[in-house]
C-alpha positions in Angstrom: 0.0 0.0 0.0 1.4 3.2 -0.8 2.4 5.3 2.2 0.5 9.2 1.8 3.3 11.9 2.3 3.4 14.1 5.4 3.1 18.0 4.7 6.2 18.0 7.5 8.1 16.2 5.3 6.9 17.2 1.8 7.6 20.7 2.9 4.9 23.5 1.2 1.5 22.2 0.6 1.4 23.7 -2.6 4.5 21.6 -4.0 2.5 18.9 -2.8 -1.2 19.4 -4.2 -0.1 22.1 -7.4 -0.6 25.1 -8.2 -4.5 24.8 -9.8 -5.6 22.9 -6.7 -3.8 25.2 -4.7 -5.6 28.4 -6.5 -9.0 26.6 -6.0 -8.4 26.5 -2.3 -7.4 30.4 -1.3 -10.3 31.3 -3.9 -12.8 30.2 -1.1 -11.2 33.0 1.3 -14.1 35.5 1.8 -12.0 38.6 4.0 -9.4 40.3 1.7 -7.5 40.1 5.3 -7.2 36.7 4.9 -4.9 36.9 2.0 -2.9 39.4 3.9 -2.5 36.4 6.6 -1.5 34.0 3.9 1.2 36.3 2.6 2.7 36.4 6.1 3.3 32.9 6.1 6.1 32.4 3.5 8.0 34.3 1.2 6.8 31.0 -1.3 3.2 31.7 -0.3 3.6 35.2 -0.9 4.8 34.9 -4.3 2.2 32.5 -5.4 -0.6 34.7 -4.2 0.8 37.6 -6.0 2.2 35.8 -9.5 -1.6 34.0 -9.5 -3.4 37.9 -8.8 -5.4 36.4 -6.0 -6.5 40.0 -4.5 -7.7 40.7 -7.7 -9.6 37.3 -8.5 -11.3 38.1 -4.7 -12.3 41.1 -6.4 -14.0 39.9 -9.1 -15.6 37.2 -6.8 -17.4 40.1 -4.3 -17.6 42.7 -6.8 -18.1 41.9 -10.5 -18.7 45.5 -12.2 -14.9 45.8 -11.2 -14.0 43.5 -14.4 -14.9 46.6 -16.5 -11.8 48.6 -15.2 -9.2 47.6 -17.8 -6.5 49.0 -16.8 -5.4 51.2 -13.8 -3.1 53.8 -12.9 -1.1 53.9 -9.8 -0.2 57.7 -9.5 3.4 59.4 -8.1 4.4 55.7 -7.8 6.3 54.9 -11.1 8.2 51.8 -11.9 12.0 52.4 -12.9 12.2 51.2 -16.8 14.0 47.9 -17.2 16.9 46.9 -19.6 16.3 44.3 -22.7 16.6 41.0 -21.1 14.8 41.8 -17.7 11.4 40.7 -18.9 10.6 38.1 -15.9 11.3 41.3 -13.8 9.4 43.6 -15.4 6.4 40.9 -14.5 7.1 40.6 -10.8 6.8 44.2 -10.6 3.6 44.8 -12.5 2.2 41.4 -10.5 3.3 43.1 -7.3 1.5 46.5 -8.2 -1.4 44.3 -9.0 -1.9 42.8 -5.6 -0.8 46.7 -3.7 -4.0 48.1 -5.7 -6.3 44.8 -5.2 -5.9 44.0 -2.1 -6.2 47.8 -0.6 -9.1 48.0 -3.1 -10.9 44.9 -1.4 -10.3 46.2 2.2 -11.7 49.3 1.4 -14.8 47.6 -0.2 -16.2 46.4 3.3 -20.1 46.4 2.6 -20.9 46.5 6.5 -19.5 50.1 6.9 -22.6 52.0 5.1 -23.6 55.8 5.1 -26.0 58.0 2.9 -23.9 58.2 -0.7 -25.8 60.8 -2.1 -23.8 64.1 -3.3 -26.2 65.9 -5.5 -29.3 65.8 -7.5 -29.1 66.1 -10.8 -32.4 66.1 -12.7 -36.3 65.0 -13.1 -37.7 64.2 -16.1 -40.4 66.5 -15.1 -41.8 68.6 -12.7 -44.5 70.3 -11.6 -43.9 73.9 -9.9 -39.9 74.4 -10.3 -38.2 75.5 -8.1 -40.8 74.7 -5.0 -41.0 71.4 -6.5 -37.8 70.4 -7.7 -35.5 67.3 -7.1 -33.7 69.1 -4.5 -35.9 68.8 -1.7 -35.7 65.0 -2.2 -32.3 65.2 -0.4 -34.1 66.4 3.0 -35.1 63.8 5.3 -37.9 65.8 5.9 -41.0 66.5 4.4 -41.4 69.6 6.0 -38.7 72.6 5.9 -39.5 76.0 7.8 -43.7 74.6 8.1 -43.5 74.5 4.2 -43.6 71.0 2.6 -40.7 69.4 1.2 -41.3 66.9 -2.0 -40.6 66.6 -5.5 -43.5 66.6 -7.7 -44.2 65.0 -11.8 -46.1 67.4 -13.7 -50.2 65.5 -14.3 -50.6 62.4 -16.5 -53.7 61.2 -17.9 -52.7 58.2 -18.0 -51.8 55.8 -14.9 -48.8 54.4 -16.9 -46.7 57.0 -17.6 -43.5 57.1 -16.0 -40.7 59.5 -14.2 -36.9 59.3 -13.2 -34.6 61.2 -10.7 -30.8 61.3 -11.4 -28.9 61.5 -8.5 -24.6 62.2 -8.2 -23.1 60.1 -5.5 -20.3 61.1 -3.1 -17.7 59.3 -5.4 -17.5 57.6 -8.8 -16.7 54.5 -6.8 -19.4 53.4 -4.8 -20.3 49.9 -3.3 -24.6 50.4 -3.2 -26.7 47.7 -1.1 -29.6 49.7 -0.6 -32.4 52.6 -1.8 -34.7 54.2 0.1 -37.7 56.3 -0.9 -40.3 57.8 0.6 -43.8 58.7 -0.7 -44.7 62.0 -0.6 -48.2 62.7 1.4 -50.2 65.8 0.9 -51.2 66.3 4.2 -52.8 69.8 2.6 -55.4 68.3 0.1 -58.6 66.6 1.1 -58.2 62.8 1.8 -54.6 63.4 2.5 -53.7 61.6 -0.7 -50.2 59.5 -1.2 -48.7 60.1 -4.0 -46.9 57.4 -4.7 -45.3 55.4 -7.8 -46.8 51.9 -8.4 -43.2 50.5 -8.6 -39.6 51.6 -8.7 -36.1 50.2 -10.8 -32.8 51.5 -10.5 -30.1 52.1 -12.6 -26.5 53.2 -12.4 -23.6 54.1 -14.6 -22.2 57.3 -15.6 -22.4 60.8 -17.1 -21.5 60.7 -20.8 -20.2 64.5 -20.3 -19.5 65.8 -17.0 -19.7 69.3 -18.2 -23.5 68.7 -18.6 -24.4 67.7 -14.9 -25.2 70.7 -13.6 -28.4 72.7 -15.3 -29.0 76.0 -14.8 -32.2 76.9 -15.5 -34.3 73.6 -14.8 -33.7 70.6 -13.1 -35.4 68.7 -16.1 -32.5 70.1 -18.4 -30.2 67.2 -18.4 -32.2 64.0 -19.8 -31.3 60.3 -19.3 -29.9 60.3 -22.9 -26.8 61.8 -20.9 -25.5 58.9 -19.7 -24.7 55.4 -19.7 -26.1 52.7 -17.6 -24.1 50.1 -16.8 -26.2 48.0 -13.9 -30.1 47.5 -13.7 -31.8 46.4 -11.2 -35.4 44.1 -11.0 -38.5 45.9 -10.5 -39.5 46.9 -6.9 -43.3 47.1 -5.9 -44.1 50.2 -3.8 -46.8 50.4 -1.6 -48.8 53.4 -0.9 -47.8 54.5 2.1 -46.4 57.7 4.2 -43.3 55.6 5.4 -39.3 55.5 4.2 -39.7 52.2 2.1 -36.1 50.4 1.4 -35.4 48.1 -1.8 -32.4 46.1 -1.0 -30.7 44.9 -4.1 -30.3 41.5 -5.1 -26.3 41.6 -4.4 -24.2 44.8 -3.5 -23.5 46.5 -6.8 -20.4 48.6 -7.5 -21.5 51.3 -9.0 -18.4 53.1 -11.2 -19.4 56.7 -12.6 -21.1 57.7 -9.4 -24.6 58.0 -11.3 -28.4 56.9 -9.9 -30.9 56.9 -11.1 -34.2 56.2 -10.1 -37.1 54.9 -12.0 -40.8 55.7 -11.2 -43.2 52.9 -12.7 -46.8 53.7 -12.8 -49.2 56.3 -10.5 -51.8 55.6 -8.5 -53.5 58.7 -7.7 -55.1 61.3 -9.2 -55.3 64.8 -7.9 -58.8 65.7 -7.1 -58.6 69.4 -9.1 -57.8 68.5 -12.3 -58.3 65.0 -12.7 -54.3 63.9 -13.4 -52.1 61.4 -12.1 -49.1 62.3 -10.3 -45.9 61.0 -8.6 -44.4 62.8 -5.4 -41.6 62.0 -3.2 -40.5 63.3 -0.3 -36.9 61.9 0.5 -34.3 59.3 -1.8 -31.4 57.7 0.1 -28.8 55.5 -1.1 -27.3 53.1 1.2 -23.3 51.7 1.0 -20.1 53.1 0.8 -17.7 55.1 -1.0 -14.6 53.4 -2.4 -12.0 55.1 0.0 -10.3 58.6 -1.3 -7.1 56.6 -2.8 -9.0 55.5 -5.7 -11.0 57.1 -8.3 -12.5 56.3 -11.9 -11.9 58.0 -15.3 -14.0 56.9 -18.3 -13.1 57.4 -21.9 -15.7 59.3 -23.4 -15.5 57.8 -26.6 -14.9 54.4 -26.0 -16.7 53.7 -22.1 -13.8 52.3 -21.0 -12.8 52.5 -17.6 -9.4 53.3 -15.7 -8.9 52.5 -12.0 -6.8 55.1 -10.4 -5.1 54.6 -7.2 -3.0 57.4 -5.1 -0.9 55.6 -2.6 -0.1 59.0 -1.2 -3.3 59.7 -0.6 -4.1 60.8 3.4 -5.4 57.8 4.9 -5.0 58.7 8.4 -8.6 60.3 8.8 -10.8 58.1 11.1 -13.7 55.9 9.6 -16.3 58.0 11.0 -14.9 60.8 8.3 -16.4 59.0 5.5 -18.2 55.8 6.9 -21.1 55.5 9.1 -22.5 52.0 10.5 -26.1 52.3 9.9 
């Protein structure tokens, strides 16, 4: 009977079992931190889990939008030019540069440590009474300001299937989204007390085809959705008809690169009483997740929609969590 080798005396496991196998076991590491431990073990372990790109497979695995970076930058950190003939070390350098970005990129990916992403609104595709009206007051919790209400209202519809859509900037172009908010806007000064609410609600993000267009200046409805490109949909959300902060958790955390929401309003269900039209209101949007920490940002080819990762080692880190991050 053969006699099965001892790991004491085969030395590294992954002599023993080969590199695939090998690959197939780290790849079921969940915590980026992990990887870091593995590195620590040997200087062999180390360079297998940087020549095999493992931070970056781990990634891919948690965060799949990321595989349409194809390339990134790593700024005031350049690699000396190498001589004809130093080819293999050209390759450990670019594989090590890999695994910096990747693994810092991963860490700072944590979808636990969640805050409010919203920077900005953009635009509606209508609206009723701008500026009293406009997009803006979606970004206050409240739906009252100073005893005056606080909503965003669609012009009238005859018909109950006509949609609307808010475009929203978030904090960064990087930004790990789990969750939307909304909340129906009630007017608490029309007979009834009606809720204006949508029937359901899909969201999309991507980003802006021109950045010089994102920011209007006589109408919030002056920017259309034809200004940008949507690289992540979401399924259709019911919404029900109530005065309450309602929260659509996506099917998996999405990465959302170009920092763009936006929000789609299916269907209305009420009609307001003086003129017989249906409208949607909405008193408060938030967006739920995390920006990618201040070391990284996103530039997109305008012409092409490709994206580069850009990473700025000497960014400040030092700031505490609670700068940018909030547990929610």
């Amino acid at each position: 009977m053969p006699k099965i080798p001892r790991m004491d005396r085969c030395g590294d496991f992954i002599q023993v079992i080969g590199p695939d196998m090998s690959v197939k076991i780290f790849m079921h590491l969940d915590d980026p931190s992990d990887l870091a431990r593995v590195c620590s073990v040997s200087s062999s372990w180390r360079q297998f889990v940087i020549t095999n790109g493992l931070c970056k497979h781990l990634c891919l695995k948690r965060l799949p939008e990321i595989s349409t970076v194809t390339d990134f930058i790593e700024v005031g950190n350049m690699i000396e030019p190498v001589t004809v003939g130093q080819s293999a070390c050209l390759e450990w350098e670019y594989h090590k540069r890999n695994h910096r970005v990747y693994a810092f990129l991963a860490r700072g990916l944590n979808p636990f440590l969640r805050k409010d992403c919203i920077s900005e609104a953009i635009c509606a595709s209508s609206t009723d009474n701008y500026p009293e009206e406009s997009i803006d007051n979606t970004l206050e919790p409240s739906d009252r300001v100073e005893h005056r209400a606080s909503y965003w209202s669609s012009k009238g519809a005859s018909h109950p299937s006509a949609p609307e859509t808010l475009v929203y900037k978030l904090m960064a172009n990087l930004c790990l989204v789990t969750e939307i908010h909304i909340h129906p806007f009630q007017a608490y000064f029309q007979y009834g007390f009606p809720i204006y609410s949508s029937k359901a609600v899909r969201f999309k993000m991507g980003y802006a085809k021109c950045v010089k267009e994102l920011h209007p200046e006589v109408t919030d409805n002056s920017v259309t959705v034809d200004n940008f490109i949507w690289t992540y949909t979401s399924p259709e959300f019911p919404v029900v008809q109530k005065n309450c902060l309602q929260k659509f958790k996506l099917p998996e955390p999405v990465l959302c690169i170009g920092g763009i929401l936006m929000v789609e309003l299916l269907g209305r269900v009420q009609k307001q009483e003086m003129d017989d039209l249906y409208y949607i209101c909405v008193s408060h949007v938030q967006v739920v997740g995390q920006p990618l920490l201040p070391q990284f940002d996103v530039e997109i080819n305008e012409s092409t929609g490709k994206c580069t990762l850009k990473y700025f080692p000497e960014t400040d880190c030092c700031l505490p969590p609670q700068a940018y991050l909030k547990k929610t």
